[in-house]
N, CA, C and O of each residue as an XYZ file, in Angstrom:
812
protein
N     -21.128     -7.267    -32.747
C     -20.134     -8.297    -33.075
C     -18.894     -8.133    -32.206
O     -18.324     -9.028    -31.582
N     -18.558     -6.792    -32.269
C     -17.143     -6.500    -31.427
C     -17.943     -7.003    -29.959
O     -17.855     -8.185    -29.625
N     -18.568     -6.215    -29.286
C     -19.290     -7.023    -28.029
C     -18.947     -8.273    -27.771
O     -18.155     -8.800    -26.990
N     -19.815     -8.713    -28.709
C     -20.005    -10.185    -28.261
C     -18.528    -10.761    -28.036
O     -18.329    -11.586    -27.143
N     -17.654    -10.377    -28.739
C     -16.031    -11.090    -28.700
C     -15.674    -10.746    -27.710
O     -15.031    -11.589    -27.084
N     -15.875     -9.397    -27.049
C     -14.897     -9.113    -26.135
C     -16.022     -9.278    -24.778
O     -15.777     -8.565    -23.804
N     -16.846     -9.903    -24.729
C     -17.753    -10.473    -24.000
C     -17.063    -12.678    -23.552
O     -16.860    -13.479    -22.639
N     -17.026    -12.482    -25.164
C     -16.380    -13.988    -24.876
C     -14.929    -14.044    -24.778
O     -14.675    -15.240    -24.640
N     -13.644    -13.260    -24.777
C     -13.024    -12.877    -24.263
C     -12.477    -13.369    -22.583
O     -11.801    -14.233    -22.026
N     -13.549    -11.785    -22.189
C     -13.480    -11.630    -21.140
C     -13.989    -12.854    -20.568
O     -13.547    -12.577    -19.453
N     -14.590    -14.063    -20.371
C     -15.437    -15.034    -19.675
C     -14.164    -16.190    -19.849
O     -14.125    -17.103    -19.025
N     -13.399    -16.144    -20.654
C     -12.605    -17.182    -21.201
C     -11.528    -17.216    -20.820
O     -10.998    -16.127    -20.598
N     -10.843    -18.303    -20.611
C      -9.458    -18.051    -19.923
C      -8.418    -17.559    -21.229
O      -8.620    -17.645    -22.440
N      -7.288    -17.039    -20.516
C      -7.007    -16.685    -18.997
C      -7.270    -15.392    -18.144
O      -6.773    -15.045    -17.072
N      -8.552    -14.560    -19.247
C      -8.968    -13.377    -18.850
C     -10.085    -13.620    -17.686
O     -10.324    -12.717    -16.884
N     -10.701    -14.765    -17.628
C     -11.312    -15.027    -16.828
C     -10.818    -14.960    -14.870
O     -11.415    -14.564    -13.869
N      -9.508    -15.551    -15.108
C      -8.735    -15.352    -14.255
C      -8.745    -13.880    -13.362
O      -9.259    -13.634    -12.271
N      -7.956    -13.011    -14.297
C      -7.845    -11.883    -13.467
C      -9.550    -11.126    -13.397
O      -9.935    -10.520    -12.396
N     -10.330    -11.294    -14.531
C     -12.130    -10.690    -13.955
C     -11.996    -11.192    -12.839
O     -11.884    -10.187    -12.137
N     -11.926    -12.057    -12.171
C     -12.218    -12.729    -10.908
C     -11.993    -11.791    -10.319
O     -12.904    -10.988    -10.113
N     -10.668    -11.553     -9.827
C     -10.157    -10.442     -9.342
C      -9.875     -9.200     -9.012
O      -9.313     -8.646     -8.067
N     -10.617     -8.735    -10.443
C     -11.572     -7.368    -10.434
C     -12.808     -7.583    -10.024
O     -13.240     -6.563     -9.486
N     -13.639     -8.521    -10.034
C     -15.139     -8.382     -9.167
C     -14.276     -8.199     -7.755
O     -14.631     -7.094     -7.346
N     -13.354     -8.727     -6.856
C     -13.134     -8.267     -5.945
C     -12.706     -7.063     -5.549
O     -13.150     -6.405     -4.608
N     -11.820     -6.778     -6.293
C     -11.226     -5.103     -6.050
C     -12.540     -4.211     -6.060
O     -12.725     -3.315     -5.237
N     -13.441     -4.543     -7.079
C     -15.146     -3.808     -7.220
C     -15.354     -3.854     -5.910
O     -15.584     -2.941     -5.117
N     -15.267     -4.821     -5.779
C     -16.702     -5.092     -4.428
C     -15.521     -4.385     -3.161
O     -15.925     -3.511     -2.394
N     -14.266     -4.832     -3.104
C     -13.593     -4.168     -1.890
C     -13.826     -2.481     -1.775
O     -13.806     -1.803     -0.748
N     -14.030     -2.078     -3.044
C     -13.978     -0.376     -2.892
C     -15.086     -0.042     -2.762
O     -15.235      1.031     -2.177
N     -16.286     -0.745     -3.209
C     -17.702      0.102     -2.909
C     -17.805     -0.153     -1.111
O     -18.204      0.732     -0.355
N     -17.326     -1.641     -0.608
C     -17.600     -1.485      0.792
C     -16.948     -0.391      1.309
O     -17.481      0.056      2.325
N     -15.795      0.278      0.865
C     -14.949      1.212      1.730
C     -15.496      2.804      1.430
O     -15.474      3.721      2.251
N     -15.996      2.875      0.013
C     -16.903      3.880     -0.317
C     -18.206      3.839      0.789
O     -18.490      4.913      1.320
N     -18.929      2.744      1.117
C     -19.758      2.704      1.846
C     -20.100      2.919      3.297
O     -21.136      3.281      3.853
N     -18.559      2.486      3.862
C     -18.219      2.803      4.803
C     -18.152      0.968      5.710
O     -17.825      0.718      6.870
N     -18.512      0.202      4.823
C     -18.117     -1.776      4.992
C     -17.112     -1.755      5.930
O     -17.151     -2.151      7.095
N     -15.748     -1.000      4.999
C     -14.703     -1.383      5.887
C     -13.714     -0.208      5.713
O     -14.113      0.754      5.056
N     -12.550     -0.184      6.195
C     -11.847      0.846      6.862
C     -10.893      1.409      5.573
O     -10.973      0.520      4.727
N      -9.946      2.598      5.005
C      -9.095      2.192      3.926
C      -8.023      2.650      4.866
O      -8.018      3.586      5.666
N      -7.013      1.654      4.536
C      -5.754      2.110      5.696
C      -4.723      2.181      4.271
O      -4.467      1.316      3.433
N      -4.289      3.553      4.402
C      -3.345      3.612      3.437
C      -2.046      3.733      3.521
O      -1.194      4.126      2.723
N      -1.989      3.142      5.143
C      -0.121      2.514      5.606
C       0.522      3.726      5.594
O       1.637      3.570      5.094
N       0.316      4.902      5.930
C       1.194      6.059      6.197
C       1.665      6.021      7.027
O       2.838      6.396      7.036
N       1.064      5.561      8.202
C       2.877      5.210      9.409
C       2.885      3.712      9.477
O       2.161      3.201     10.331
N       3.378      3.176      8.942
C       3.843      1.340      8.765
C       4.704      1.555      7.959
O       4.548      2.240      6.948
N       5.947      0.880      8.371
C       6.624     -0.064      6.960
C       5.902     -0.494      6.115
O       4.788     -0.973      6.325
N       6.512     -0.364      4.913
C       5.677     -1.202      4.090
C       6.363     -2.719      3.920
O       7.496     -3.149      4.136
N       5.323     -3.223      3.506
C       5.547     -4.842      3.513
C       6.989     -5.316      2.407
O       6.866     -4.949      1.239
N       7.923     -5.877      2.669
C       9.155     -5.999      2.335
C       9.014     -6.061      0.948
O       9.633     -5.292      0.212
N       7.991     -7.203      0.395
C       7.867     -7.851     -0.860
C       7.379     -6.306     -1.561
O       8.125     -5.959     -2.476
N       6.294     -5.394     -1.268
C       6.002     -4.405     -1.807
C       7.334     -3.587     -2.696
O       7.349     -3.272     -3.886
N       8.381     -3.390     -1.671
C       9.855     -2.795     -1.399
C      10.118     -3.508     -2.321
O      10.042     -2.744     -3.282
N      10.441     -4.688     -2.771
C      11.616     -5.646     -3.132
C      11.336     -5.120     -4.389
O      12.228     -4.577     -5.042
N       9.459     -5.283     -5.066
C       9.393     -5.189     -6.354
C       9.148     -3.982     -6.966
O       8.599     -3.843     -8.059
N       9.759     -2.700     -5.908
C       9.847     -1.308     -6.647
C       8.450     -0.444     -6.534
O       8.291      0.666     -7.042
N       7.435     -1.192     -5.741
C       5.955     -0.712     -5.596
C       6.010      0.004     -4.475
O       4.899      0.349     -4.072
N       7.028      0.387     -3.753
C       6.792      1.194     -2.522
C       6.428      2.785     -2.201
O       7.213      3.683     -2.506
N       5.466      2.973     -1.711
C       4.885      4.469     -2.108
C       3.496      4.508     -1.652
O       2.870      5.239     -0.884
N       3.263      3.672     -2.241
C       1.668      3.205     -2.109
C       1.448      2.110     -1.630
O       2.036      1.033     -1.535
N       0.056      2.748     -1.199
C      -0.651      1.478      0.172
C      -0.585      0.161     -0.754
O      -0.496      0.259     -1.977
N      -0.638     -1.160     -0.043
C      -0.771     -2.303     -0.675
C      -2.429     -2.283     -1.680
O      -2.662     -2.294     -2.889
N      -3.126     -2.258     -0.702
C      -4.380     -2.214     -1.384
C      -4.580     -1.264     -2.474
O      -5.176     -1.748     -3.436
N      -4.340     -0.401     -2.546
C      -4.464      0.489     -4.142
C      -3.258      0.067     -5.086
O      -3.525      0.269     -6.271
N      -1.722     -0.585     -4.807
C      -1.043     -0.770     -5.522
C      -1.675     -2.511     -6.122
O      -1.401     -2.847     -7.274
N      -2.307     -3.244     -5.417
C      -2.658     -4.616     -5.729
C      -3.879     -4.282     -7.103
O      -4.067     -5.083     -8.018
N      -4.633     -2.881     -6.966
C      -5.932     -2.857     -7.278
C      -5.339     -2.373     -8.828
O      -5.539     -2.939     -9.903
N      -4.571     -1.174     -8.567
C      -4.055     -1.190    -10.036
C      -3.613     -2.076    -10.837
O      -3.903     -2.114    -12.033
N      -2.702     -3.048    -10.122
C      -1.934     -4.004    -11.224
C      -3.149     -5.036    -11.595
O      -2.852     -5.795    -12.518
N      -4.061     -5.156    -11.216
C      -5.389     -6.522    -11.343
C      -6.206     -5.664    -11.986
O      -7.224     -6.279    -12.304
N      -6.260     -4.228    -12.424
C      -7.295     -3.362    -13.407
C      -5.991     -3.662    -15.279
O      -6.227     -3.747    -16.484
N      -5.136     -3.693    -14.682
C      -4.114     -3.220    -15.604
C      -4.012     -4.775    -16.068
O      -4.239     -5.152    -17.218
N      -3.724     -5.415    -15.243
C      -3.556     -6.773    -16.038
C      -4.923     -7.239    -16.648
O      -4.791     -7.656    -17.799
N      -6.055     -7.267    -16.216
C      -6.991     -7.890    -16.497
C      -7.063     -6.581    -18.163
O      -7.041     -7.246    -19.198
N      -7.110     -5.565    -18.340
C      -7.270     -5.201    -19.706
C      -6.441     -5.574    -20.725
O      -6.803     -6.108    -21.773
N      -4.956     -5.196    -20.307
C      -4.301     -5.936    -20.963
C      -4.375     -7.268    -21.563
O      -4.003     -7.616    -22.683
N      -4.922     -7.961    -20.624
C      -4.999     -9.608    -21.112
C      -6.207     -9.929    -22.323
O      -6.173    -10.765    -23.226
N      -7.131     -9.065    -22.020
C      -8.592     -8.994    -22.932
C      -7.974     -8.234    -23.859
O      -8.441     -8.548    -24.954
N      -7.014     -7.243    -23.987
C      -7.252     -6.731    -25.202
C      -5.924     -7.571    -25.907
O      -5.780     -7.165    -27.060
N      -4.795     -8.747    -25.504
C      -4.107     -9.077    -25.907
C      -4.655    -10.327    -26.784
O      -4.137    -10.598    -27.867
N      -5.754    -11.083    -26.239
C      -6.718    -11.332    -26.700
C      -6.985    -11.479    -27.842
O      -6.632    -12.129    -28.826
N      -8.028    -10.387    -27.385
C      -8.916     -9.863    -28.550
C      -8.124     -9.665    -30.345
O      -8.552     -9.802    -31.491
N      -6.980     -9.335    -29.810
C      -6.144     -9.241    -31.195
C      -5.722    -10.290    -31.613
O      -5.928    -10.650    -32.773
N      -4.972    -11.067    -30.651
C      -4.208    -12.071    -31.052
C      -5.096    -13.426    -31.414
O      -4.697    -14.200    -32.284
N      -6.110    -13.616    -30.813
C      -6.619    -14.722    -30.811
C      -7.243    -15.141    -31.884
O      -6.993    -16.338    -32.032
N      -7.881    -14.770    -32.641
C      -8.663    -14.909    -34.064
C      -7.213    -15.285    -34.805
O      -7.431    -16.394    -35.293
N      -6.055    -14.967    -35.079
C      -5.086    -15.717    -35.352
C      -4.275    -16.310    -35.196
O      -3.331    -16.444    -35.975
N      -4.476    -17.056    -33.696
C      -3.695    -18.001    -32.452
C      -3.413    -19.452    -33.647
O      -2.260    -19.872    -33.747
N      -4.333    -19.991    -34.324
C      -3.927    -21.172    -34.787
C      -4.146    -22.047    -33.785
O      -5.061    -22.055    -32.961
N      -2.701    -23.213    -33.997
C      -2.566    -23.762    -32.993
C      -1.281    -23.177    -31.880
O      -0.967    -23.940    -30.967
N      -0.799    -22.259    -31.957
C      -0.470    -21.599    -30.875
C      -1.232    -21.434    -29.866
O      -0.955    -20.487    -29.130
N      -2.262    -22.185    -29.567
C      -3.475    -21.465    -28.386
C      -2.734    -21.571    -26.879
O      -2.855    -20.928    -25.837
N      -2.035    -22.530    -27.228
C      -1.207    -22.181    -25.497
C      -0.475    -20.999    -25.170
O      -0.633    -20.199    -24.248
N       0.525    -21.050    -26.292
C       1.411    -20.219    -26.020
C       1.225    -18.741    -25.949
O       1.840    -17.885    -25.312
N       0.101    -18.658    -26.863
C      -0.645    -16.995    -26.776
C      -0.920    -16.941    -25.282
O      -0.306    -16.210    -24.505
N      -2.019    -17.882    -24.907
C      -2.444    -18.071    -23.476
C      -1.886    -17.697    -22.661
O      -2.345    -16.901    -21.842
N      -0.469    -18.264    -22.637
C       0.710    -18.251    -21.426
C       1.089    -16.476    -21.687
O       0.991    -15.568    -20.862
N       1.575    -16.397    -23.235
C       2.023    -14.951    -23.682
C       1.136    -13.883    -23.085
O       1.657    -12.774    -22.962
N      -0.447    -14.069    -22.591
C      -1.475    -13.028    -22.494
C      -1.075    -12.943    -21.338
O      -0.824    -11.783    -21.014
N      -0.883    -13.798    -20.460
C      -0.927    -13.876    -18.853
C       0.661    -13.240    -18.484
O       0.862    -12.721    -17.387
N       1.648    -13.334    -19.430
C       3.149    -12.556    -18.838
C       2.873    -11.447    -19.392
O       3.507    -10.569    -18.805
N       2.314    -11.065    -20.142
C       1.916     -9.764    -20.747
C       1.548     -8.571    -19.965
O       2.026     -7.450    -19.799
N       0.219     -9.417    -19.421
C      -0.666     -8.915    -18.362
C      -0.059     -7.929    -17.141
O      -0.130     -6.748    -16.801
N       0.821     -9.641    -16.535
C       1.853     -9.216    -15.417
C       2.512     -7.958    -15.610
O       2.309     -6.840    -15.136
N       3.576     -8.534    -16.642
C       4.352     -7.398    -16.996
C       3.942     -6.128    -17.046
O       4.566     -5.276    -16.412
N       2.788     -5.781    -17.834
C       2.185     -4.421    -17.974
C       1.723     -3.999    -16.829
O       1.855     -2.775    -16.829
N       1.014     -4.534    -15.365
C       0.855     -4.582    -14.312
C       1.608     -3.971    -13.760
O       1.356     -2.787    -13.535
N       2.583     -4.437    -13.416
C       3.613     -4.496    -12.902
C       4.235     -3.117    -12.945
O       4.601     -2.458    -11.972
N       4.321     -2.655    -14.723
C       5.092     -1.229    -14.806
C       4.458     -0.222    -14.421
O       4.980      0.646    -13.721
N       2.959     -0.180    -14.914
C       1.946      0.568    -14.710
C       2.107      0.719    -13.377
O       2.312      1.919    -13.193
N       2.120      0.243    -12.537
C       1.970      0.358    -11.227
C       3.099      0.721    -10.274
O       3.001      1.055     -9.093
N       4.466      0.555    -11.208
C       5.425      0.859    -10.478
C       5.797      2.493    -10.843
O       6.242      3.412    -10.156
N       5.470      2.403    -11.987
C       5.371      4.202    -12.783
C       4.444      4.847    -11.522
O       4.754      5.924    -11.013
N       3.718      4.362    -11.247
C       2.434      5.459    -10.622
C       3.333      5.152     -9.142
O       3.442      6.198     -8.502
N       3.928      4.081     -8.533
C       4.441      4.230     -7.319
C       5.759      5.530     -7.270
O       5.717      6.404     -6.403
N       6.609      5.494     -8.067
C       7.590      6.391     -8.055
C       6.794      7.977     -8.436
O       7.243      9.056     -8.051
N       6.100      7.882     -8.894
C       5.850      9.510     -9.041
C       5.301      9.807     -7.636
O       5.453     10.936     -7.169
N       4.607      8.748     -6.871
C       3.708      9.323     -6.127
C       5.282      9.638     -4.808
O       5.265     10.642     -4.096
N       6.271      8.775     -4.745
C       7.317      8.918     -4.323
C       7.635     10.157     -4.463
O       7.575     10.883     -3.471
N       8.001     10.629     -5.591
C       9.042     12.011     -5.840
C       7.943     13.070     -5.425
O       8.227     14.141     -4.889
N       6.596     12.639     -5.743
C       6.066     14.137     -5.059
C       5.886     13.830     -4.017
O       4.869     14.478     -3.772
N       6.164     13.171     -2.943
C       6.013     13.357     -1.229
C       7.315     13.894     -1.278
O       7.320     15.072     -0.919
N       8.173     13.551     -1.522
C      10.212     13.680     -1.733
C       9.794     14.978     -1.575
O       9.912     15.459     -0.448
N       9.152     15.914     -2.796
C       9.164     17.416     -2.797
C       8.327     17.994     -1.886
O       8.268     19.208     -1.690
N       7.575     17.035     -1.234
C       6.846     18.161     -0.492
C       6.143     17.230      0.846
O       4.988     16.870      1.075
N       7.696     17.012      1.718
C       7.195     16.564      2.877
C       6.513     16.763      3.927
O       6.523     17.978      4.129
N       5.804     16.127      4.869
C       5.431     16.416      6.224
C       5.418     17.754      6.518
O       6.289     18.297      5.839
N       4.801     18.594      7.256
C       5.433     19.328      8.516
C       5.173     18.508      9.787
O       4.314     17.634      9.903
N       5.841     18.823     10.505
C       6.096     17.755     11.784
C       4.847     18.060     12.897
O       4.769     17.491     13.985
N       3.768     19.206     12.334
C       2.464     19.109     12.876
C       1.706     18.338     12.653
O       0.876     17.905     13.452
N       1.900     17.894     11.081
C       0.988     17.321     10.843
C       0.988     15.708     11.106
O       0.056     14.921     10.940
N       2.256     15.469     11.546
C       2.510     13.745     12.056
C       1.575     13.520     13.790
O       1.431     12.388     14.252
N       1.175     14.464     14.348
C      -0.113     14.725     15.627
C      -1.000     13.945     15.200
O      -1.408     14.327     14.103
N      -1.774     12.489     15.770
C      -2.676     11.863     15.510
C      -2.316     10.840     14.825
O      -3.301     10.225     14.416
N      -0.707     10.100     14.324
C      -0.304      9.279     13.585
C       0.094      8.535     14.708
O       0.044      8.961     15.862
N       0.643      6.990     14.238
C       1.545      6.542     14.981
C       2.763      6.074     14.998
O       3.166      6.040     13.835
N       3.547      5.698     15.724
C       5.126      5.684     15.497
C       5.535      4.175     16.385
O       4.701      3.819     17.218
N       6.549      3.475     16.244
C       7.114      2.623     17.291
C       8.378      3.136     17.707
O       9.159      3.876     17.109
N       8.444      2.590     18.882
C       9.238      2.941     19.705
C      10.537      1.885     19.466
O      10.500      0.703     19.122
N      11.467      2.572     19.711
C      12.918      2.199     19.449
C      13.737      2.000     20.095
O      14.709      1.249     20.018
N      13.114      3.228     21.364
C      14.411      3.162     22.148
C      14.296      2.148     23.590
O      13.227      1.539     23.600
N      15.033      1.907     24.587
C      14.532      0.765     25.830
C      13.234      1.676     26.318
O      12.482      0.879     26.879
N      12.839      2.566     26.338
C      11.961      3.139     26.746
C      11.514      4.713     26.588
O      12.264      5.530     26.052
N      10.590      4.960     26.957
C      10.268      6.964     26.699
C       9.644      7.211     28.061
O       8.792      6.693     28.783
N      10.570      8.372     28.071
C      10.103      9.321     29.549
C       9.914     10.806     28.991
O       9.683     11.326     27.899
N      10.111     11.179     30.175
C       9.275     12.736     30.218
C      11.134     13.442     29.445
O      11.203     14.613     29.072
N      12.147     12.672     29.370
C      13.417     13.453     29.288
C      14.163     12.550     28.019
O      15.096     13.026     27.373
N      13.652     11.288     27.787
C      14.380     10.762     26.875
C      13.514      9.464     25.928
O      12.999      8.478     26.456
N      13.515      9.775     24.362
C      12.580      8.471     23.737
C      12.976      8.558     22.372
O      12.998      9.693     21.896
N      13.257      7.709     21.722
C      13.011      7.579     20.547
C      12.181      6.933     19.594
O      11.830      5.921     20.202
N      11.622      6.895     18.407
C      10.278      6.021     18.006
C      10.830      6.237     16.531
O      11.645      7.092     16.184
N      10.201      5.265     15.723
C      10.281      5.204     14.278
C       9.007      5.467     13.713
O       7.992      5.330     14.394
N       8.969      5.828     12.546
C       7.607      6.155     11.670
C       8.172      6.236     10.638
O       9.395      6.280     10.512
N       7.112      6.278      9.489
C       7.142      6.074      7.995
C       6.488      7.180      7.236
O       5.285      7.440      7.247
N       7.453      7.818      6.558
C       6.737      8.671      6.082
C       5.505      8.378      4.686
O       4.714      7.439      4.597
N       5.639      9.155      4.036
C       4.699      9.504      2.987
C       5.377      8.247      1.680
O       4.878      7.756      0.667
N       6.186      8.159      2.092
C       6.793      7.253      0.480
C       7.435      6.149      1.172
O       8.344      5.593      0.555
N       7.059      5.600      2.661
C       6.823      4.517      3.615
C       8.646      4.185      3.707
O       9.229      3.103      3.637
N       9.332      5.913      3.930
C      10.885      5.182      4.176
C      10.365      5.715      5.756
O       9.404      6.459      5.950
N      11.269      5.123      6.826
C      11.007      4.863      8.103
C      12.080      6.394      8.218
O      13.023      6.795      7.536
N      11.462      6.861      9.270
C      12.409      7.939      9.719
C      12.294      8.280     11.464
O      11.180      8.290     11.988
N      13.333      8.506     12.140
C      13.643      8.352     13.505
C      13.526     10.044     14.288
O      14.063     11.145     14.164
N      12.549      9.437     15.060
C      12.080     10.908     15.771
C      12.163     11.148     17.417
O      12.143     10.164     18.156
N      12.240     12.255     17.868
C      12.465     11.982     19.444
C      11.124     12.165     19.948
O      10.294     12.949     19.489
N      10.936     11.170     21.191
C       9.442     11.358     21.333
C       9.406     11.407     22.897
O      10.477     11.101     23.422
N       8.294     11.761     23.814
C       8.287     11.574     25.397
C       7.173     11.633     25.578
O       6.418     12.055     24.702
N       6.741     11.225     26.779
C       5.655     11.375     27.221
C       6.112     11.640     28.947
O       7.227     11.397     29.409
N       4.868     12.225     29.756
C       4.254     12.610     31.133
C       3.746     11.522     31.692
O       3.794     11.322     32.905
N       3.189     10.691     30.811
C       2.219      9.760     31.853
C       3.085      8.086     31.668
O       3.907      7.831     30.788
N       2.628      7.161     32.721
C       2.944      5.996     33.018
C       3.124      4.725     31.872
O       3.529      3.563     31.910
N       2.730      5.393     31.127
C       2.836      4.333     30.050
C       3.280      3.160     29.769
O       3.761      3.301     28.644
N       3.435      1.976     30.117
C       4.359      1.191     29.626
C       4.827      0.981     27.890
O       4.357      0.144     27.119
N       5.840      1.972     27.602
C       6.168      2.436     26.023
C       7.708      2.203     26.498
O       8.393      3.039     27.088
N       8.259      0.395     25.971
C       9.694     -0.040     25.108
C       9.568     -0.409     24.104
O       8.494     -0.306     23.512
N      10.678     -0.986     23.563
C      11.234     -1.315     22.463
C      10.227     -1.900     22.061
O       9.849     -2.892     22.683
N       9.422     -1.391     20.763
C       8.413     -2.259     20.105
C       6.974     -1.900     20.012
O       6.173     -2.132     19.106
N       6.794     -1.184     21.328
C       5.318     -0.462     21.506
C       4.996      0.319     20.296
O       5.730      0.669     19.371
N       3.487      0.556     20.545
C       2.817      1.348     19.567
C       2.354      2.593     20.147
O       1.380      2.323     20.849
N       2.660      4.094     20.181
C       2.278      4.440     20.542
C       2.132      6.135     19.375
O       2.916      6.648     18.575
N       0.479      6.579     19.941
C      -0.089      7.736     19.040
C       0.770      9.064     19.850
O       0.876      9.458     21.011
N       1.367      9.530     18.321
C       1.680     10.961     18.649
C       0.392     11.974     19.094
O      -0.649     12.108     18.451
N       0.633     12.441     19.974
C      -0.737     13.836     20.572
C      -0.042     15.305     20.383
O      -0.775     16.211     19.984
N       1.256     15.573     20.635
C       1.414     16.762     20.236
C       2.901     17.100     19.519
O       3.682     16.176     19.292
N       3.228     18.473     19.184
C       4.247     18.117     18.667
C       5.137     19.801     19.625
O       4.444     20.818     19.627
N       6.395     19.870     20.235
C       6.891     21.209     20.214
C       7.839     21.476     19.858
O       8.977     21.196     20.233
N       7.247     22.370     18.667
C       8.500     22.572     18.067
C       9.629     23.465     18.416
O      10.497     23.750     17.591
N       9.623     24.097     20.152
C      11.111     24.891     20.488
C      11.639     23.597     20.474
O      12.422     23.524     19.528
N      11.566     22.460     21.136
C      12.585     21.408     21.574
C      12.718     20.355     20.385
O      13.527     19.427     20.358
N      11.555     20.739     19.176
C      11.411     19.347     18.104
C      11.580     18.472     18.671
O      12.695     17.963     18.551
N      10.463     17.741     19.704
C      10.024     16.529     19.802
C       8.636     16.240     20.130
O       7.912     17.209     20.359
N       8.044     14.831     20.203
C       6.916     14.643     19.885
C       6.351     14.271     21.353
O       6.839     13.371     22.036
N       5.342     15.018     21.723
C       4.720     13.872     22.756
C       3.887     12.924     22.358
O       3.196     13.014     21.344
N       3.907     11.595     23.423
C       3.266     10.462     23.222
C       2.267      9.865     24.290
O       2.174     10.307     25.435
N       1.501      8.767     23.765
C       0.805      7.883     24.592
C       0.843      6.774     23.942
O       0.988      6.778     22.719
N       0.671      5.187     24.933
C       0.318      4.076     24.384
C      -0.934      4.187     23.408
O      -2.050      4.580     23.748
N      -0.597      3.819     22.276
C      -1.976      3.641     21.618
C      -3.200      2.723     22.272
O      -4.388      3.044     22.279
N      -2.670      1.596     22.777
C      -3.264      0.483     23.306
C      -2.433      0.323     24.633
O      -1.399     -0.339     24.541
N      -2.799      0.903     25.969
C      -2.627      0.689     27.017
C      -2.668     -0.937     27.268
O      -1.746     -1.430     27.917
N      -3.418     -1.537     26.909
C      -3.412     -3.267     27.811
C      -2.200     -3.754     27.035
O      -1.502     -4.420     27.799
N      -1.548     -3.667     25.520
C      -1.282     -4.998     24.850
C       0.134     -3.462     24.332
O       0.252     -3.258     23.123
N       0.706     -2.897     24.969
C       1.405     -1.833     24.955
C       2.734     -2.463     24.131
O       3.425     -1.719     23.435
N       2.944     -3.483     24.228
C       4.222     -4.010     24.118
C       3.828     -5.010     23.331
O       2.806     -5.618     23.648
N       4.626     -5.417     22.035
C       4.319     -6.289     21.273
C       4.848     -7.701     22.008
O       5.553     -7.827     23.010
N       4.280     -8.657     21.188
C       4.746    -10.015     21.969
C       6.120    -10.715     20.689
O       6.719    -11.762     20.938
């Protein structure tokens, strides 16, 4: 009996809605479990402004999107499940109530799990070996063998400014992408290369 309700529930709007959205998050993680497609978890990128604006910054977009669409979609079924057998004629307004509910709980859930994951990078940052094999943009008019600067993002995606150079010809200004290869730490700075030699320079 409980089944079957929370069977018809779930199929029914506006829970129907966010299921949608969990068959995708499903299906996005088994391809990346599978090896389908790539998981980029934005450790050297800015993060996307809107991420920032709404307090979600910390975490990759894709795992912060996946939580709030696990979190809303239960919420909404189990707001549901309670409320609805005594909706009346309130059936809208529950409706509308399940779906800000949803959000809302989304929303915190996900911003709770962004700040912790924050304060523990806070406590236990980088070593500047381990940024070797990441990438950074470049900041300054250019990087030589004597002078460069580049930006990168750390662990809780705040941007932080590093000195960088390279030996070889590179075309690396203002804007390029280029992979850290080593790091020395008598002088603390990074050597570099274009990540992408042809398209070196953004347009």
């Amino acid at each position: 009996m409980v089944f079957n309700e929370f069977l018809d529930v779930a199929v029914s709007f506006p829970a129907v809605l966010f299921g949608f959205l969990l068959m995708v998050v499903v299906v996005y993680w088994l391809l990346v479990i599978i090896g389908g497609t790539g998981f980029d978890d934005g450790a050297q990128d800015r993060p996307p402004r809107l991420v920032t604006a709404v307090g979600l910054r910390g975490l990759p977009v894709n795992v912060a999107a996946s939580v709030m669409i696990v979190v809303a979609w239960l919420v909404c079924v189990a707001v549901m499940l309670v409320l609805a057998p005594n909706a009346g004629a309130a059936g809208v307004g529950l409706t509308l109530g399940a779906v800000a509910a949803a959000v809302l709980a989304a929303w915190l859930v996900t911003a709770v799990l962004a700040y912790a994951v924050r304060s523990s990078v806070a406590d236990h940052p980088p070593a500047p070996a381990d940024l070797v094999g990441g990438l950074c943009i470049v900041r300054s008019v250019d990087v030589g063998a004597d002078f460069g600067v580049a930006e990168l993002a750390t662990g809780d995606g705040a941007p932080t400014l590093i000195e960088v150079r390279q030996t070889g010809g590179d075309d690396l200004s203002t804007g390029s992408t280029a992979l850290i290869v080593k790091y020395e730490p008598g002088d603390d700075v990074f050597w570099v290369k274009a990540h992408e030699p042809d398209f070196g320079t953004r347009s």
